[in-house]
N, C-alpha and C positions, 0 to 999 in steps of 0.2 A: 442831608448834605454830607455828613461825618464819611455814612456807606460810599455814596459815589467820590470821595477826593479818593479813598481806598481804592475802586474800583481803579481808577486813573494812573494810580502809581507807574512810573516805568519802569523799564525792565531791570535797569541797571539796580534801580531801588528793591529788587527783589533777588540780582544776581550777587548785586557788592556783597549784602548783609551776608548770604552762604558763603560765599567766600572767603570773607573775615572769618568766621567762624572758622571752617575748614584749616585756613592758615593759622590759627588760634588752635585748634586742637593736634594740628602738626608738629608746633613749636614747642608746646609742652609736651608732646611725645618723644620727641626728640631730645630735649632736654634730660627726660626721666630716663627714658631707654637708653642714653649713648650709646651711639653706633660705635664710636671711635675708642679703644680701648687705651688705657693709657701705657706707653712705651716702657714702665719699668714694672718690677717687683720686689720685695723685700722678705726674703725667705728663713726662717731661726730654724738653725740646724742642731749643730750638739757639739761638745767636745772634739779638739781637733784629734784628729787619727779613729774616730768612731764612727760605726755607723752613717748617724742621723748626718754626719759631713759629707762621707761618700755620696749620698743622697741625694743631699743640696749640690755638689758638683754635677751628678749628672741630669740634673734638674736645668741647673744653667746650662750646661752645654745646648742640650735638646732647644730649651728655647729661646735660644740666640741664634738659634734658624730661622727663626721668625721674628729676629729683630727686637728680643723682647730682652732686656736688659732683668738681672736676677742678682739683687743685693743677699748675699748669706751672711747671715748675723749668729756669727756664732754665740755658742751658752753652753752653759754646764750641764744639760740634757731638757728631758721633754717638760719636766715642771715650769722650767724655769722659759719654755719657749710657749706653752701654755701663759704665763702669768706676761710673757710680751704681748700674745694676742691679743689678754683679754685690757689691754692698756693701749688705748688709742695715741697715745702721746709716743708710744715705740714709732709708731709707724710700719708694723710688719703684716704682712698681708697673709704672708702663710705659715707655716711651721708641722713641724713631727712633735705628734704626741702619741704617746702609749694607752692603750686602754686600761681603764681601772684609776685612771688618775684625775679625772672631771667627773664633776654631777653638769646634768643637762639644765638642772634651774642655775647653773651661776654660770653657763657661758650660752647666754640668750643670743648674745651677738655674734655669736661663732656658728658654724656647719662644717659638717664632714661630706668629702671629696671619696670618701670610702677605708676599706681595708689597704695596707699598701703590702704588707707581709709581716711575717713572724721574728721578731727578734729576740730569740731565745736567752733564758739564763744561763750563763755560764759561770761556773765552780770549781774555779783551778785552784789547787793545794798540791805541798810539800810535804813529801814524809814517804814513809814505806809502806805503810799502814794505808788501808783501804778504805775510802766514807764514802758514804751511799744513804746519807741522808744529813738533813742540816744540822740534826743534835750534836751529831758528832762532829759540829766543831765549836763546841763547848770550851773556852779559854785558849782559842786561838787568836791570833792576831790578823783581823779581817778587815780588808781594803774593802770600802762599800761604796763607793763612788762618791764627789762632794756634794756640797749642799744646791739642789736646785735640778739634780738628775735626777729619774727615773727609777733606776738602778737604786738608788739610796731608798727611794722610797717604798721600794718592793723588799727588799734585803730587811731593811727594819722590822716591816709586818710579818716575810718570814721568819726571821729569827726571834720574833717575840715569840710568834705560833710555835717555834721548837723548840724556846726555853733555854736560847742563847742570846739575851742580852744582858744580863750580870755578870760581874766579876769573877774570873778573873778574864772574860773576854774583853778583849781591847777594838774597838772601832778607828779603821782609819780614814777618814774621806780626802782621798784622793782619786786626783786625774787619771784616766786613762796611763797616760805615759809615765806617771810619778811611780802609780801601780806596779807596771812592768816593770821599772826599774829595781824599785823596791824589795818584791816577791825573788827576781832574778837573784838579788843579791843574798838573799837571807833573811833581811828585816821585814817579813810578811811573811804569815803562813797559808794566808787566803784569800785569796783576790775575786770577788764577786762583780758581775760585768752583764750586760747585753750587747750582744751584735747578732750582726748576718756575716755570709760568708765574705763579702766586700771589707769585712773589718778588721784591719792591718792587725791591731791590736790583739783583737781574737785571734789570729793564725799562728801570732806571733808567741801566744803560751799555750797555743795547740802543739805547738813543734820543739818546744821547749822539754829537753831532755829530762829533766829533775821536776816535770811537773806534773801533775795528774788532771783528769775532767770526773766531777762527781757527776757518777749515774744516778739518777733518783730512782730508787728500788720503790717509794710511795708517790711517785711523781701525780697518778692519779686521784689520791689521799688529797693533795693539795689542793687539785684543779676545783675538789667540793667543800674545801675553807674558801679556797681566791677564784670565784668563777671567771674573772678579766683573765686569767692564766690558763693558755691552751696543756695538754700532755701532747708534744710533740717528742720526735725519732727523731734520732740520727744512727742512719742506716750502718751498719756494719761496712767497711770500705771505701765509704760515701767519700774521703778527703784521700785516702791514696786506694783506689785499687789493688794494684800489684801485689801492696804490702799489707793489706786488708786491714787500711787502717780508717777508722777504731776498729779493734780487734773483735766487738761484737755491739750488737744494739743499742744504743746510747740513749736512755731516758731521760728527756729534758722537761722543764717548764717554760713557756715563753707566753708574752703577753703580744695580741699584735698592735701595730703600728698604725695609727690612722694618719691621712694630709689634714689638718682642718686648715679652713679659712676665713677670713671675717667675711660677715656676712653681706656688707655689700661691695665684695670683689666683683668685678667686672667681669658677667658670665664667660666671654672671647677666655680674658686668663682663666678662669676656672676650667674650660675646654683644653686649654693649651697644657694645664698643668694633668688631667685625666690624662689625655692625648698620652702625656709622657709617661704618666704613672704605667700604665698597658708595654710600653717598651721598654719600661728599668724594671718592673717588676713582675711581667706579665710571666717570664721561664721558669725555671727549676730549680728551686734553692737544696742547701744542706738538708731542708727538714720538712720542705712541703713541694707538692710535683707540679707540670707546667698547668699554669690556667687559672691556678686553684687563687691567685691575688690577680690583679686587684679585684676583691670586692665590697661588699654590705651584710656581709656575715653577721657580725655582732656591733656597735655602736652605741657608744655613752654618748655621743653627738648629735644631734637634728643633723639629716640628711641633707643636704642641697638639694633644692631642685633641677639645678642643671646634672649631677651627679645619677639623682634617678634617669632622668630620659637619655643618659649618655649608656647607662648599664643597661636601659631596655631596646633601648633600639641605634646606639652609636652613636656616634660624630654624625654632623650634617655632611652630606656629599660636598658642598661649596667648596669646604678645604681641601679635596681632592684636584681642584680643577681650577681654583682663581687662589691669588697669593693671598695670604692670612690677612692683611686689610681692606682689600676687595673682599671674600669672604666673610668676616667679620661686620662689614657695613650692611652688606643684602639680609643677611643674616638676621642683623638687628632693626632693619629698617620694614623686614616683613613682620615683625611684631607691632609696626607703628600700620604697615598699609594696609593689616588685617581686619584691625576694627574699622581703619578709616572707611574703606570697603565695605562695613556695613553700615555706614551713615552716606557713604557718596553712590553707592547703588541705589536706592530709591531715590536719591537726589535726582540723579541721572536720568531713574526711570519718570521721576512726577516733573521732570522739566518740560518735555512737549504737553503735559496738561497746563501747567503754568503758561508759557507761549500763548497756547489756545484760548484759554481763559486771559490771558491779559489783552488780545486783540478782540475777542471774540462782548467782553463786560466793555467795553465800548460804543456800543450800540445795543445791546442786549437789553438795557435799561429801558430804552426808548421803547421797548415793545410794550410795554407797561403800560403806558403811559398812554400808546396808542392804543391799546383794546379798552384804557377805562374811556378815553374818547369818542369810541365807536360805542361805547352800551349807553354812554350818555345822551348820543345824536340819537339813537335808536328812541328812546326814551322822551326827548325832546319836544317842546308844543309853540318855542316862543323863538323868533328868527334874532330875539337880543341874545338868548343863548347858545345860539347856532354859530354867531358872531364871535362869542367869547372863547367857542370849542376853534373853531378857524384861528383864531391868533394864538392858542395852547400849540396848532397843529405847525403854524407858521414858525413856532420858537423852534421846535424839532426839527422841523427840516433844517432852519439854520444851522442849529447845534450838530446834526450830523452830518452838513456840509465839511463840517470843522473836521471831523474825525478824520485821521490819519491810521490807518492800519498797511499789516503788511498786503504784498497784491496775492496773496493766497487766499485771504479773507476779504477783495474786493469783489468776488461775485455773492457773498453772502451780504455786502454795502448794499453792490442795488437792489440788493432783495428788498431791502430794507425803505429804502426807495422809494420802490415801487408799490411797498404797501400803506408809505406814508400817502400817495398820488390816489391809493384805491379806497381809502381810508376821508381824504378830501374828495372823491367822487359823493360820496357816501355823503359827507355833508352839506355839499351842492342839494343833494337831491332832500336830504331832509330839512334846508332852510327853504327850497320853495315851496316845500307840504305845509311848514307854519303859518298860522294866520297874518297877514298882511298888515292888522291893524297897528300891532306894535312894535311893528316897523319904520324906517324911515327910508330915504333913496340911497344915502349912502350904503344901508347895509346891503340895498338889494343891488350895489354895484358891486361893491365887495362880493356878494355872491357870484 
């Protein structure tokens, strides 16, 4: 009984349930995947007048093309944009850090977007006197940027490594601008910095008459104490041509700069922030030639995966051709219809067997039923048993009066029919072969 109420079910009872499902496994796709990315971002840059500012402006610029609001949080450099990251309660989604300043076990929840470029060290001092290396600035008075930069924390480690942080050397951490000032006036002998070319601050005591830029003569010495520290050039001419100025090869240290982000930025902005990194950083710096950023060169960061498939094979075409939230959507929505696709392709394919089998086990049973009927008359010697197969036979045929199928599967009805009629021949002829005796007239009317 259990088998055939199964057999009976309708169709809706076999289509609702995939259905539900199907909508059930959409809506948690869609939930997890967000198609829709969210309208703003919160970017920690650096120090006003430095770098990592320049950055973040052209960072907003770029993605307010695409309607994508760019909160810059300034700080005192990459440590201290590092320790917003790694602190959910900032709220910041992206930031510039410097290589050599993270281990990968304490920012689990962070990934790198990639290399973005070199931001070299720079060593401007006063005096007549020539240095060409960090010893010699042994009891000078050195700006090392304040507490929470970058800069401070490279300057420290170098100048421990060269046996300049005792007395009668003097540490000053200050700003960017405080520096300038300072050094300008006399009250600095050395001002320790990172930028790119974009940084006001850097140009501003590259051009500065009474100042000098230490060449590191061991620049390469370094790079094998501080591997995060590339030995980058600056070419001879590189800043004025005409006047070939620097006046010859300029041996610097620079560490590069990675984007990172937390880790569950919304791929669309991680796209959008790559997107841009390729256009602010993708040309020809002071110290490295076109092409050579953004990449995945070196990394104290787990890589994003949208970062990998953006460096192997690029942007999706969408954002060439639909506006960034049309693109954005299809985008995210083809990672929901991809698996769907392999749960609704067989669906699709085992539904005309489903149809067939739900019309088809409507009558199908009955044949059963009818061949045990037929081996029993076969078998048969007494016309009270002949009786009993004829009213088995009579139930069936009513019962498949009842049946309702579609009319694709009514000539397979009267098949059915018609073997129930060949089936009751059958038993005609084997009640009047039975002996008579135990019988009565009613059966032989019934016959």
């Amino acid at each position: 009984m259990g088998r055939n109420k199964i057999r009976e079910l309708p169709l809706r009872a076999i289509i609702i349930p995939i259905l539900v499902v199907l909508v059930l496994l959409l809506g948690v796709s869609f939930f997890y995947i967000k198609p829709f990315p969210p309208g703003s971002l919160v970017m920690a840059t650096g120090m006003k007048g430095g770098a990592f500012a320049v950055f973040g402006e052209r960072y907003r610029q770029i993605l307010a093309r695409d309607k994508i609001s760019v909160e810059l949080r300034p700080s005192s450099g990459a440590v201290e944009n590092l320790r917003f990251l790694k602190d959910k309660a900032r709220g910041v989604d992206a930031g510039f850090v410097q290589g050599g300043i993270a281990k990968v076990e304490e920012t689990a929840d962070l990934v790198s977007l990639g290399n973005l470029t070199y931001t070299p060290l720079w060593v401007f001092y006063r005096g007549n006197a020539t240095l060409d290396d960090l010893s010699d600035l042994h009891g000078k008075r050195i700006a090392i940027g304040p507490e929470g930069s970058g800069i401070r924390q490279f300057a420290l480690d170098l100048l421990k490594t060269a046996n300049v942080t005792g007395p009668p050397t003097v540490f000053h951490e200050l700003s960017y601008e405080a520096a300038d000032k300072a050094i300008k006036e006399g009250s600095l002998d050395v001002v320790m910095a990172f930028g790119a070319a974009d940084n006001r601050f850097v140009v501003s005591l590259l051009n500065a008459k009474d100042l000098k830029l230490m060449n590191f003569v061991q620049a390469e010495a370094y790079t094998r104490r501080f591997p995060d520290l590339a030995h980058v050039i600056l070419p001879m001419g590189v800043l004025n041509p005409s006047k070939r100025v620097p006046s010859s090869d300029t041996h610097l240290l620079s560490p590069r700069v990675d984007l990172i982000v937390r880790k569950n930025l919304h791929p669309a902005l991680a796209y959008l922030l790559l997107k841009a990194s390729v256009e602010i950083h993708g040309g020809a710096g002071w110290v490295h030639k076109a092409g050579e950023f953004p990449s995945l060169t070196k990394q104290d960061f787990v890589i994003s995966d949208q970062a990998r498939r953006f460096y192997k094979s690029g942007g999706s075409f969408l954002y060439d051709y639909l506006p960034f939230w049309a693109a954005t959507f299809v985008d995210r929505m083809t990672l929901v219809l991809v698996p769907l696709g392999v749960v609704l392709i067989p669906l699709i394919g085992i539904m005309p067997w489903i149809y067939t089998w739900r019309n088809r086990s409507k009558y199908y049973r009955w044949y059963k039923k009818l061949r045990s009927i037929e081996r029993e008359a076969t078998l048969c010697t007494e016309q009270e048993k002949v009786r009993r197969l004829q009213a088995e036979l009579d139930g069936i045929e009513e019962a498949v009066g009842r049946i309702r199928v579609s009319i694709v599967f009514f000539d397979e009805l009267f098949i059915l029919k018609e073997h129930i009629h060949m089936v009751r021949r059958h038993l005609s002829h084997a009640f009047r072969a039975a002996p008579e005796g135990s019988d009565d007239k009613g059966g032989k009317k019934q016959a």
